[in-house]
C-alpha positions as CSV (number, residue, x, y, z in Angstrom):
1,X,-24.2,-16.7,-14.6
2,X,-20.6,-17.4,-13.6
3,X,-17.2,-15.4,-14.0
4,X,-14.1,-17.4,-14.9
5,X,-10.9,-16.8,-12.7
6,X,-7.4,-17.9,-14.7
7,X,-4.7,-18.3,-12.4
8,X,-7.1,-18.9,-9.4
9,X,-4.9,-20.7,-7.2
10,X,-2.4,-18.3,-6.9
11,X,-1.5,-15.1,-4.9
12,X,-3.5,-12.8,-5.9
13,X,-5.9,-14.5,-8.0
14,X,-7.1,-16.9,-4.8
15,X,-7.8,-13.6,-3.3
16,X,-10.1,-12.2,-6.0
17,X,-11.8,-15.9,-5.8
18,X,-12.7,-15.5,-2.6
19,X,-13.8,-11.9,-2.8
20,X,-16.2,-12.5,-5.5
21,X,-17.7,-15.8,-4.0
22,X,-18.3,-13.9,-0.7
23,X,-20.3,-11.1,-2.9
24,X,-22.2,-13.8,-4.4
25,X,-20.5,-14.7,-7.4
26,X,-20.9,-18.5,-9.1
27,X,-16.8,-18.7,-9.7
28,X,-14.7,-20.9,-12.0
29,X,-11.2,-21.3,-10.5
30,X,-8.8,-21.9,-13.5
31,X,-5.1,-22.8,-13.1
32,X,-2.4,-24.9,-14.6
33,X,-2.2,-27.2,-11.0
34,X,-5.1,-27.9,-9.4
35,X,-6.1,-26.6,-5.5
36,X,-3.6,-27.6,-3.1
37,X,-5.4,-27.9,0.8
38,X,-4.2,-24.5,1.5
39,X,-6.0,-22.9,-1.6
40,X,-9.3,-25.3,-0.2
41,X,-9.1,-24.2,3.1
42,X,-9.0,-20.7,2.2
43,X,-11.8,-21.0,0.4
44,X,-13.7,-23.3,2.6
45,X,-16.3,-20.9,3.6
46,X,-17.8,-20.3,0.0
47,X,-16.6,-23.2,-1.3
48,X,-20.2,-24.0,-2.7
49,X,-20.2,-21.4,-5.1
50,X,-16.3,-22.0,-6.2
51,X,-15.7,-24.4,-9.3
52,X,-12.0,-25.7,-9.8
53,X,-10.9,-26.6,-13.2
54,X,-7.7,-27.2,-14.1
55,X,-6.3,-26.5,-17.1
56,X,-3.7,-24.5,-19.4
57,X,-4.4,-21.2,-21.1
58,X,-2.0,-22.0,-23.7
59,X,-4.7,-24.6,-24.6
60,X,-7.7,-23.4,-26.4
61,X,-9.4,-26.2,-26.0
62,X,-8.7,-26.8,-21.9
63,X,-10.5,-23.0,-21.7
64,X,-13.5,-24.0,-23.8
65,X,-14.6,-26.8,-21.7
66,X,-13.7,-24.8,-18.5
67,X,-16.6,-22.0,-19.7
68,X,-18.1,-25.2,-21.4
69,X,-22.5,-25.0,-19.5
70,X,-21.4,-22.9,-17.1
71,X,-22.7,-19.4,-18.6
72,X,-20.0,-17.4,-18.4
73,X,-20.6,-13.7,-18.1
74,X,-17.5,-11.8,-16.7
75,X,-13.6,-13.0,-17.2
76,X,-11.1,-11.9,-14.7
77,X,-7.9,-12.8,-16.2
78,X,-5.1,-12.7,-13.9
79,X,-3.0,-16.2,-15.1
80,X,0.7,-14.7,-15.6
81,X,4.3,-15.7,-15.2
82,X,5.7,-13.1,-12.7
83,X,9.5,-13.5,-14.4
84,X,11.0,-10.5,-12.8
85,X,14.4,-12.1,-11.6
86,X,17.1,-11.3,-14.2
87,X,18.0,-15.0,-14.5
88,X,14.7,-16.5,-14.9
89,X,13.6,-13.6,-17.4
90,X,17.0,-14.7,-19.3
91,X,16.6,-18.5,-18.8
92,X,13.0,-18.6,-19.7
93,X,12.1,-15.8,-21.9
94,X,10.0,-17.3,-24.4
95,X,7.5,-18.8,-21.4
96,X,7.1,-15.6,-20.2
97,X,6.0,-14.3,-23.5
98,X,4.1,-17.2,-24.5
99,X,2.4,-17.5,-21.0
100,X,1.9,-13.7,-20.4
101,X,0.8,-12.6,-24.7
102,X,-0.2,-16.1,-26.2
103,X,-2.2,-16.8,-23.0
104,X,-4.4,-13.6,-23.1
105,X,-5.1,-13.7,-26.7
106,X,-6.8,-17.2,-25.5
107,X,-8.3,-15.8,-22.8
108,X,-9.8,-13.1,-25.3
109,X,-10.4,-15.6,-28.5
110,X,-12.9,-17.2,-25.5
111,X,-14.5,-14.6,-24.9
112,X,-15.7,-13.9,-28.6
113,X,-17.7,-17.0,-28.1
114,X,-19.7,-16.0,-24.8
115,X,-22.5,-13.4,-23.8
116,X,-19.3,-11.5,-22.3
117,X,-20.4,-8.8,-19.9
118,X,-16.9,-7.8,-19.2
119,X,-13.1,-9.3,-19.7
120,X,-11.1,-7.6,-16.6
121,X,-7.1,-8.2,-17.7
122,X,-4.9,-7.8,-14.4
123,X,-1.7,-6.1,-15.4
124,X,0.6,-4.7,-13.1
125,X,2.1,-1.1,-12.1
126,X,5.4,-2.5,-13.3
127,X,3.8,-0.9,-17.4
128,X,5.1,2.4,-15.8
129,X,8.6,1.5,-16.2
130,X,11.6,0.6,-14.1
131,X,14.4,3.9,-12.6
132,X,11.2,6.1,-12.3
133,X,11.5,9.2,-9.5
134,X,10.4,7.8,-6.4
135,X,9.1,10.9,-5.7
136,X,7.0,11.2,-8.6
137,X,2.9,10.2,-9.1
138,X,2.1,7.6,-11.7
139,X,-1.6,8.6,-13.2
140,X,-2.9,6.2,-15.6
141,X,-2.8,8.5,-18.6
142,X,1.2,9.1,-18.4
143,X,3.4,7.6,-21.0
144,X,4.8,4.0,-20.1
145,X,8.2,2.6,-20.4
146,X,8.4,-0.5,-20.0
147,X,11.4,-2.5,-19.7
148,X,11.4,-5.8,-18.8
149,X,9.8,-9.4,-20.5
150,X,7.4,-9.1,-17.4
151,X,6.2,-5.2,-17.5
152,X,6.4,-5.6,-21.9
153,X,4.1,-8.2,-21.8
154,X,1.4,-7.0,-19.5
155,X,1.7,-3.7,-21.5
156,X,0.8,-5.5,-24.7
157,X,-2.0,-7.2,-22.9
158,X,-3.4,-4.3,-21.9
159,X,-3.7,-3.4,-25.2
160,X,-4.9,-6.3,-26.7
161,X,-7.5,-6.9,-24.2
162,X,-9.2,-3.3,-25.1
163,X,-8.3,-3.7,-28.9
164,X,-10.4,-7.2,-28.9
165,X,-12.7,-5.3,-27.0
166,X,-13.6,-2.9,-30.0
167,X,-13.5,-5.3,-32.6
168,X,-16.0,-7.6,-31.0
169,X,-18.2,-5.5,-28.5
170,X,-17.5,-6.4,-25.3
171,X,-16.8,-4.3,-22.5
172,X,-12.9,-4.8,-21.1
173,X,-10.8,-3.3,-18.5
174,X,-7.1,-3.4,-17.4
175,X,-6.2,-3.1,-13.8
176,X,-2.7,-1.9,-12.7
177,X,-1.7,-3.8,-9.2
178,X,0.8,-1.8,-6.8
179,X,2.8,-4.1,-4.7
180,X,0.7,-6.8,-3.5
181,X,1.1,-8.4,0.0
182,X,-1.0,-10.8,2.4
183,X,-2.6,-14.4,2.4
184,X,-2.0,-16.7,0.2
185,X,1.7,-14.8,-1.1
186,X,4.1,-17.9,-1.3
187,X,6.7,-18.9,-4.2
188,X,5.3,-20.9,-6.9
189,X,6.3,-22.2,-10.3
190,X,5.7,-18.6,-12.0
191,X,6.3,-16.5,-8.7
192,X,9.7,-16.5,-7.2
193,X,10.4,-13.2,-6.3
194,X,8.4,-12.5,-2.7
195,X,7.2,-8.9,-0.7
196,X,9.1,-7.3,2.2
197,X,5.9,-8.2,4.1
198,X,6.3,-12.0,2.9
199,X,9.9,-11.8,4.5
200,X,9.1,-10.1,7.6
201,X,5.6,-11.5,8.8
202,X,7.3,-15.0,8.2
203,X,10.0,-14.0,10.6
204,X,8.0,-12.9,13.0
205,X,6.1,-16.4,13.2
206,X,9.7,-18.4,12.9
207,X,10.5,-16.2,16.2
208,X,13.3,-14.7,13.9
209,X,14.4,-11.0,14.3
210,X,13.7,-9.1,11.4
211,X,16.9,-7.2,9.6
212,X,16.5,-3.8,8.7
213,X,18.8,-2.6,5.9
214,X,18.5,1.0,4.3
215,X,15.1,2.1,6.2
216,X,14.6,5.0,3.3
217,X,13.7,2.5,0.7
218,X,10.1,2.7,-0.4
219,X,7.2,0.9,-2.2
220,X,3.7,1.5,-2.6
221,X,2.1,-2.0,-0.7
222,X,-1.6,-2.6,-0.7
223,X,-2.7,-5.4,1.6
224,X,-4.1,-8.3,-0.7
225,X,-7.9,-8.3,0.4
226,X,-8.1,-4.7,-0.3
227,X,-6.7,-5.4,-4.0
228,X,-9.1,-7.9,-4.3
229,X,-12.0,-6.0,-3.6
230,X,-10.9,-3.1,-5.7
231,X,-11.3,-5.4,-8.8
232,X,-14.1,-7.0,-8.2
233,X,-15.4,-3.5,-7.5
234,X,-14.4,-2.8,-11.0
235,X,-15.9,-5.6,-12.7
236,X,-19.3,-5.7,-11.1
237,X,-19.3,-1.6,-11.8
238,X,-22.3,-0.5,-14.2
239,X,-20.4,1.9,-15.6
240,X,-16.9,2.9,-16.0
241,X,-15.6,5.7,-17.7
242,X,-11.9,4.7,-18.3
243,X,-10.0,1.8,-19.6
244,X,-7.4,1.6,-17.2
245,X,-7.2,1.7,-13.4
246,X,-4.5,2.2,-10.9
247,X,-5.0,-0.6,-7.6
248,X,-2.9,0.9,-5.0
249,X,-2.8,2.2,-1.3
250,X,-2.1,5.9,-2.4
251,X,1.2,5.7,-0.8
252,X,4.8,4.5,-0.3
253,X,5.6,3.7,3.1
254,X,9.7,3.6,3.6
255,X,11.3,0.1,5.6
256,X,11.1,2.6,8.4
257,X,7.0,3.1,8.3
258,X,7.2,-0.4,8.0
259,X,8.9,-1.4,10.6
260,X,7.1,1.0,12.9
261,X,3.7,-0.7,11.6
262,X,5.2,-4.1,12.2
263,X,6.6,-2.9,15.8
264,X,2.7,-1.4,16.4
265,X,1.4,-5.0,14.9
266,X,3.3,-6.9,17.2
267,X,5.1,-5.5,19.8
268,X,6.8,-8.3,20.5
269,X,8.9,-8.6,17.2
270,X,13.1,-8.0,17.5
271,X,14.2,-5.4,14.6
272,X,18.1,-5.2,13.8
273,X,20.2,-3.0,11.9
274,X,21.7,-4.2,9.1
275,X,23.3,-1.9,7.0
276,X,24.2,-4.5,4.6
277,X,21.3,-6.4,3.9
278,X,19.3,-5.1,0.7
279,X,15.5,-6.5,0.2
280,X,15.6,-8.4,-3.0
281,X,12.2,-6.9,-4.3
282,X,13.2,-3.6,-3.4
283,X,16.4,-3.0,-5.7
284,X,17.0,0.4,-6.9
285,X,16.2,-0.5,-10.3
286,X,13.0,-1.4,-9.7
287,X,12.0,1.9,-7.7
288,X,9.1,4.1,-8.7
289,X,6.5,6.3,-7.7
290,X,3.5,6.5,-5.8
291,X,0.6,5.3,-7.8
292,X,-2.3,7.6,-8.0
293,X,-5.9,6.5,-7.1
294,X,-7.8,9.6,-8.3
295,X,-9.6,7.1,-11.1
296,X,-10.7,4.3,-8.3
297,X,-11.6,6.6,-5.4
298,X,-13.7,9.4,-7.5
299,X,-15.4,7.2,-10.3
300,X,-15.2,3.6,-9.0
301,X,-16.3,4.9,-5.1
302,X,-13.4,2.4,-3.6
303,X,-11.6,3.3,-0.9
304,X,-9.6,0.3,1.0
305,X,-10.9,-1.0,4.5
306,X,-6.7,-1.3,5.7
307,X,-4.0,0.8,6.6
308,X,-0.5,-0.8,7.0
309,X,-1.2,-1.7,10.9
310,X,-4.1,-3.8,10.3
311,X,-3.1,-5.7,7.3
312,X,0.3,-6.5,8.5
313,X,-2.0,-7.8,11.9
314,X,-4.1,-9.7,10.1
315,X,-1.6,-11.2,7.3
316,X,0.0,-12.1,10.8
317,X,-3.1,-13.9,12.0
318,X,-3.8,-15.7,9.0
319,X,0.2,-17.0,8.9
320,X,-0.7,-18.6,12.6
321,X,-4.0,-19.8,12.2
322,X,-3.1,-21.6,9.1
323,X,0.6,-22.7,9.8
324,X,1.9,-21.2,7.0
325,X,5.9,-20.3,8.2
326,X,7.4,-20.3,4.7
């Protein structure tokens, strides 16, 4: 038995590879360009049980001979355009629909033709909506608003992936990512838009000082292995009892937690005021609340192995050991 990956060579998705081959999963990596030596490296140590394909999920027939004898049981699809700059949701608007809608309908029309055990769709916290109170607590049942070509499209995802569920009897499950950070976070063709934590751990290896700008600004980061392992907690669970789960730290640290963390990280790092300097992923449109974790803690049993200190340490660690200074 096997579970297919899409998008396996990117951020997130190279994480969730990993997890699931160190838990004993047979994996198929997926993705549109094939492993680059950073992707192999990070890998290296289960690389055994880790299958790269390479392929496009706009192409039916590139997915079929990906799950083609390998007896795939469990889909984890986490392929997506992350188009959240203005200009590159307005200069390439129909990729991000095709990519993001067209692509999961694949993903799904696949898994109609297997002994599917379960179809996990990774969507995104963004479904919630953008101008949200920062002060607020986003539970999965709330209404959503989303907005954007980006938070629309995992929306109607999310509902196709438990809609094709129903009709053809499989068991399915969205996930809702907070902000990501950690290994493997670098721009690509479909990511451009990095983390705070990208910014500052790659000063801090550069020798740069870090710029501070308003310290009240806030976002609820979850270090990358511990969203990992939250989904594939989730998909290997017997039993769920909900169709949508939030994957988040359970708070919102503001710049100045962070930068605290960082100083506590690394005591070494230089932090300077800059009243004028405004993160590009933390804009005030994009704010929002806390997302709540009742769902993953009480009927999944997760609970994530990092606070801030130790992920921004060991994100730090695996910048040096692997050379990675972008």
């Amino acid at each position: 038995m096997a579970t297919l990956v899409t998008g396996g060579t990117g951020f997130v998705a190279s994480n969730i590879v990993k997890t699931l081959a160190q838990r004993g999963h047979e994996v198929v990596c997926f993705d549109l360009v094939p492993p680059n030596d950073m992707v192999k490296a990070y890998h290296s140590e289960h690389s055994s049980s880790i299958t790269y394909v390479q392929g496009d999920i706009l192409k039916p027939g590139d997915l079929e001979g990906a799950a083609a004898g390998r007896n795939v049981t469990k889909i984890v699809h986490a392929a997506v355009f992350t188009g959240i700059r203005r200009d590159i949701e307005r200069d390439r608007s129909r990729s991000i629909v095709d990519i993001n809608v067209t692509g999961t309908a694949n993903l799904l029309d696949l898994a109609t033709t297997l002994s599917m055990e379960r179809f996990l769709y990774v969507s995104s916290g963004s479904v919630y909506g953008e101008g949200l109170d920062p002060g607020g607590v986003l539970q999965e049942e709330i209404q959503l608003h989303p907005h954007t070509l980006y938070a629309s499209t995992k929306y109607a995802s999310e509902l196709l992936t438990r809609r094709y569920g129903e009709l053809h009897g499989f068991r399915t499950v969205s996930t809702r990512l907070s902000s990501p950070y950690g290994p493997m976070e670098r721009v690509t063709g479909h990511r451009a838009v990095m983390s705070v934590l990208y910014e500052w751990t790659r000063d801090v290896v550069r020798g740069d000082s870090i710029r501070l700008g308003d310290r009240t600004a806030s976002r609820d980061y979850t270090y990358v292995a511990d969203t990992a392992s939250a989904i594939c907690s989730i998909l290997d669970h017997a039993s769920l009892s909900y169709g949508e789960y939030n994957i988040a730290s359970g708070y919102a640290p503001t710049l100045e937690e962070i930068a605290r963390a960082m100083k506590e990280a690394r005591p070494s790092v230089q932090i300077v005021d800059d009243p004028a300097h405004q993160e590009q992923s933390l804009r005030p449109d994009t704010a929002r609340g806390c997302m709540d974790v009742t769902r993953l803690r009480e009927d999944v049993g997760f609970r994530p192995a990092y606070d801030l200190v130790s992920g921004i340490r060991e994100y730090l660690e695996w910048r040096e050991a692997s050379g990675f200074r972008d």
